[in-house]
N, C-alpha and C positions, 0 to 999 in steps of 0.2 A: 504493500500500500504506500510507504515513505515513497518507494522508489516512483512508484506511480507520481506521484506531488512532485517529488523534481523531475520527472520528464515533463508534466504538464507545465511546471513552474518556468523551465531549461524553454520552452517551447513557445513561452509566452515572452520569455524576453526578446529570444528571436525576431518573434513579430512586431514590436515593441521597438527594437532596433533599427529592423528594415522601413515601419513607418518612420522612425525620425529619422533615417535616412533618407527618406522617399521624400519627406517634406522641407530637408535641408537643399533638396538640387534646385540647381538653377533653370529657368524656362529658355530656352533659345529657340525664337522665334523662326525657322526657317523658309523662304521662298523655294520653291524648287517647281523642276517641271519632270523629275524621274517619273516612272509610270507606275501607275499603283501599288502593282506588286514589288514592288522594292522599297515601297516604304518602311515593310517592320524589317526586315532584316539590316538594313543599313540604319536605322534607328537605335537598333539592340546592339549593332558594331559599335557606331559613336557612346553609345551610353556605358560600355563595355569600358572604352577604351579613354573616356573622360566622366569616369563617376559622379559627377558633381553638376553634373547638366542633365535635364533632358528635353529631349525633341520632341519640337512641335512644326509641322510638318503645314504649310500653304501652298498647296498645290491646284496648280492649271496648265493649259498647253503652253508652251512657251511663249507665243506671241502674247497672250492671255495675261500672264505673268509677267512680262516683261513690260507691256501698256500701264500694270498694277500700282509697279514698283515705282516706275517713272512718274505717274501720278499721283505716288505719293511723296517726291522727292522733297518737298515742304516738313515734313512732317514723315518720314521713314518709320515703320513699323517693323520691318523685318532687324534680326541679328545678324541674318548669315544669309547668302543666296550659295546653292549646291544644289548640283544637277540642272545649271540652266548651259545656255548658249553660249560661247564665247563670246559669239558679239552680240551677245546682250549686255554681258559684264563691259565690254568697251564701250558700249555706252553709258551706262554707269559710270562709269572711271569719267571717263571723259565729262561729265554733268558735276562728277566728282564728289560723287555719294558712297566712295568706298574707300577704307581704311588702309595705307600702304602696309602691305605685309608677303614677305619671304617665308614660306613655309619651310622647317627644319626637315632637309632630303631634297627640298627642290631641286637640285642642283645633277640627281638622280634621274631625273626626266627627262624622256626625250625632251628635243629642243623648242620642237613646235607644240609642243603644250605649255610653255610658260611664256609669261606676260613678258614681251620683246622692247614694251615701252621704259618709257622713265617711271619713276616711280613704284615698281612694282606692285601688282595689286590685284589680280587672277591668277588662279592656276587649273590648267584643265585637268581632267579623269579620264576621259573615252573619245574617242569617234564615231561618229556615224556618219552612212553616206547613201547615198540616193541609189534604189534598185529598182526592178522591174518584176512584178510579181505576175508571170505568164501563165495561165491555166493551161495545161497540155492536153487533158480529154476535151474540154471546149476546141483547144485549135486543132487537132484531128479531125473531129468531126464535122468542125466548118474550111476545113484546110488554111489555117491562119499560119503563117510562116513567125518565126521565133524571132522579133526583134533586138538584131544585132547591136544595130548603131539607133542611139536617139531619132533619127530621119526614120528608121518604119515605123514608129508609132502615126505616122502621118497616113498613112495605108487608108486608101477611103474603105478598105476590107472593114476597120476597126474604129468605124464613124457611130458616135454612140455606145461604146462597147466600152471605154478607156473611163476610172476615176483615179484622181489627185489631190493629194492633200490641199486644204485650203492654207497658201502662206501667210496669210495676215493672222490664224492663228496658229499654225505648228510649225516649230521650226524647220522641221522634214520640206513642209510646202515651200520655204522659204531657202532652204539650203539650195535644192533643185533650181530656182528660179534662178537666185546670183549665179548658180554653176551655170547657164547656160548663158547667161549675160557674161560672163569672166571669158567663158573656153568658147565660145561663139563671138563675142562682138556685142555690143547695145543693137546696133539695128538687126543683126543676122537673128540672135538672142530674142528680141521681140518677136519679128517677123516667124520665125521657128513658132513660137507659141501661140501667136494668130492660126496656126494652123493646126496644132496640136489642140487648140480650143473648139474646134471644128468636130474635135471625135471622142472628147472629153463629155461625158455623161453630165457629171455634176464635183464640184471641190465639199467632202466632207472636211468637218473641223477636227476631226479626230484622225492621227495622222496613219493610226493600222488598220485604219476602217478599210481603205480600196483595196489593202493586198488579202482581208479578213472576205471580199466579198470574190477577188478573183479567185481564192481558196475554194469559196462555194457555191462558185459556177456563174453568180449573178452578172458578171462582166467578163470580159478575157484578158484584161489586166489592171493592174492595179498597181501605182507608185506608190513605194513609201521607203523606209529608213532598212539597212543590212539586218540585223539582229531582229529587227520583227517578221520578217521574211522567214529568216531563218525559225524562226521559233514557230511559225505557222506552219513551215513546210514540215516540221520536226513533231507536229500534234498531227498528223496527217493532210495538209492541205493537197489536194494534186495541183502543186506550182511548181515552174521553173522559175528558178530566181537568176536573172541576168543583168550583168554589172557592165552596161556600154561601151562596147571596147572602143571609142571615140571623149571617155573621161566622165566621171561624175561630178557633184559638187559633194560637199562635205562639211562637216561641223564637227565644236569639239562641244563638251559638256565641262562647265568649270566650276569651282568653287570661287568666296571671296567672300570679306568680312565687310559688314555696312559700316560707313566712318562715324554714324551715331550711334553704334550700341551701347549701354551701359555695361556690357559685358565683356571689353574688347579680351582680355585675359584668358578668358574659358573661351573665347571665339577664338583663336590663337591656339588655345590645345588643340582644338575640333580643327583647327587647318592644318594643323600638325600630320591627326591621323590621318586626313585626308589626303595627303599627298606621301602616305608610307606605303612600301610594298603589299603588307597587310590588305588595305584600302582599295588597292591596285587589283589585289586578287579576289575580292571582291567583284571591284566592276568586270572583271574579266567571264565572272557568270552570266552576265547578262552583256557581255560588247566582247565583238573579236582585236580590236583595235585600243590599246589602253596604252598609256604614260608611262607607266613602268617598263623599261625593259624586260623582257623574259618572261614577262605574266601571262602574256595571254595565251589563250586556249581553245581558240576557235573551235566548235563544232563539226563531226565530221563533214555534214554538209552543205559549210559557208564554202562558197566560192573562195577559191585559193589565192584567183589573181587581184582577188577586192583590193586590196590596199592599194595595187600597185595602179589601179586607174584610180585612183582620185586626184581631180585635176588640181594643178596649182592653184590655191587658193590666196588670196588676198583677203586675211579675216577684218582688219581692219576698213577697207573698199565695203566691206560687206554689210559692216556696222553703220558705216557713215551714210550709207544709201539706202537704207531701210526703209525712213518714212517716204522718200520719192518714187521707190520702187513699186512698194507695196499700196501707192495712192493709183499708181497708172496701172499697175496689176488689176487692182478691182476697177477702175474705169473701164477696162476692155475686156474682162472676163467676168467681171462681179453678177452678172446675171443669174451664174451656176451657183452660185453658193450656197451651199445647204445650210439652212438657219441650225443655229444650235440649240 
């Protein structure tokens, strides 16, 4: 019976503990645009790996978030932005709403994930890049040819048959678009898209909707980001996933500390782990393409040559022509947009 009292006793302090633990951490307010399912496990990392915080997760599609953030530049509510757009954070930086900070290992990372500017003040996690999600019993049996190069999707074969993310909110929709403005040309780049608009069904806002619907027959293809491709092909979608041997566009996803937090300290731990191999191998579950040397792990089958077409990018061109782009975007396409 004693013995029963101190385990009950033993048992209650436990809990006892972990409440005044629970109620000592700190709130860090997070922006982010990761995709749902990644929210608790890279929650449980961070809290893991900095006790004394926890995360609180504000989540949208990029474009979504990034509109949020900027309107609240007055008056900033978020601690930390992780898991957005690189060039979202250069805009940020540039408005100058973020906290200069060098993460401890930065230095670790490939080169094209850390902030090239003065003042340091992002550090990216992953890649993503623009793919083709080809249904292949659809194109048999209407004899659709597999789009090689960005130009056959132009196929009057595939007029009405094509969805694309909508860029004004996902970044996916947005990366595609600079990528054909940069590796094309402004007019070449427009003019491409006048015509690709022609066979384009409609832009959801959600950016794994198109390659979710070429998976199930409803269209015969669908753009969207590498890693959602893959993960649909990999639950059974019947897709080809094809990566333009003519170049894609690309993005990174970054971390950064907002220069109003009251928590700059514990924001500074959390950028710590963020940018440690740990961190790396993380993202590497969910992206073939990550900052850490030697992390990643591609799935057996992501496309082998992805990395090596993704077109020179100019992240900063990318950042700075956002709102012009995406205003004459929707002047000439905005028709299709699927409300949200």
């Amino acid at each position: 019976m004693l013995s029963t009292i101190r385990l009950a006793l033993g048992c209650a302090g436990v809990l006892l503990w972990g409440s005044a633990l629970a109620a000592e951490r700190t709130r860090l307010t997070v922006y982010t645009a990761l995709e749902p399912e990644q929210h608790a496990p890279f929650k449980a990392a961070i809290e893991a790996a900095v006790p004394e915080v926890e995360i609180a997760w504000v989540w949208d599609q990029t474009g979504t978030i990034t509109d949020r953030f900027l309107a609240e530049r007055e008056s900033p509510r978020a601690d930390m932005v992780l898991g957005l757009a690189a060039t979202s954070l250069l805009q940020f930086k540039r408005a100058g709403l973020l906290l200069g900070y060098r993460p401890a290992g930065a230095d670790r990372l490939r080169p094209f994930f850390r902030d090239a500017g003065e003042a340091y003040a992002w550090t990216g996690m992953d890649a993503y890049l623009g793919v083709v999600c080809f249904n292949e019993p659809v194109a048999e049996r209407d004899r659709l040819a597999v789009p090689t190069f960005w130009r056959d999707l132009l196929s009057p074969a595939l007029k009405g048959r094509i969805l694309m993310p909508d860029p004004v909110h996902t970044g996916t929709g947005y990366l595609l678009v600079a990528g054909w403005l940069q590796s094309m040309g402004e007019e070449a780049g427009w003019a491409f898209m006048d015509a690709l608009h022609e066979n384009v069904a409609a832009y959801p806002s959600v950016a794994s909707a198109p390659c979710a619907a070429a998976a199930a027959g409803s269209h015969a293809v669908g753009l969207t980001y590498d890693m959602r491709a893959a993960a649909i092909k990999a639950a059974g979608g019947a897709i080809r996933i094809v990566v333009p041997v003519d170049g894609t566009g690309w993005e990174l996803e970054a971390f950064a500390i907002v220069r109003t937090t009251p928590h700059p300290d514990l924001a500074r731990r959390v950028a710590d782990w963020a940018a440690s191999r740990a961190a790396n191998a993380l993202y590497a579950q969910t992206f073939a393409v990550v900052a850490y040397p030697g992390v990643s792990t591609p799935p057996r089958i992501y496309p082998a040559h992805a990395e090596a077409r993704m077109i020179r990018n100019d992240l900063a061109w990318t950042a700075e022509n956002r709102p012009r782009i995406l205003a004459e975007w929707t002047r000439r396409y905005g028709a299709k947009l699927e409300p949200r």
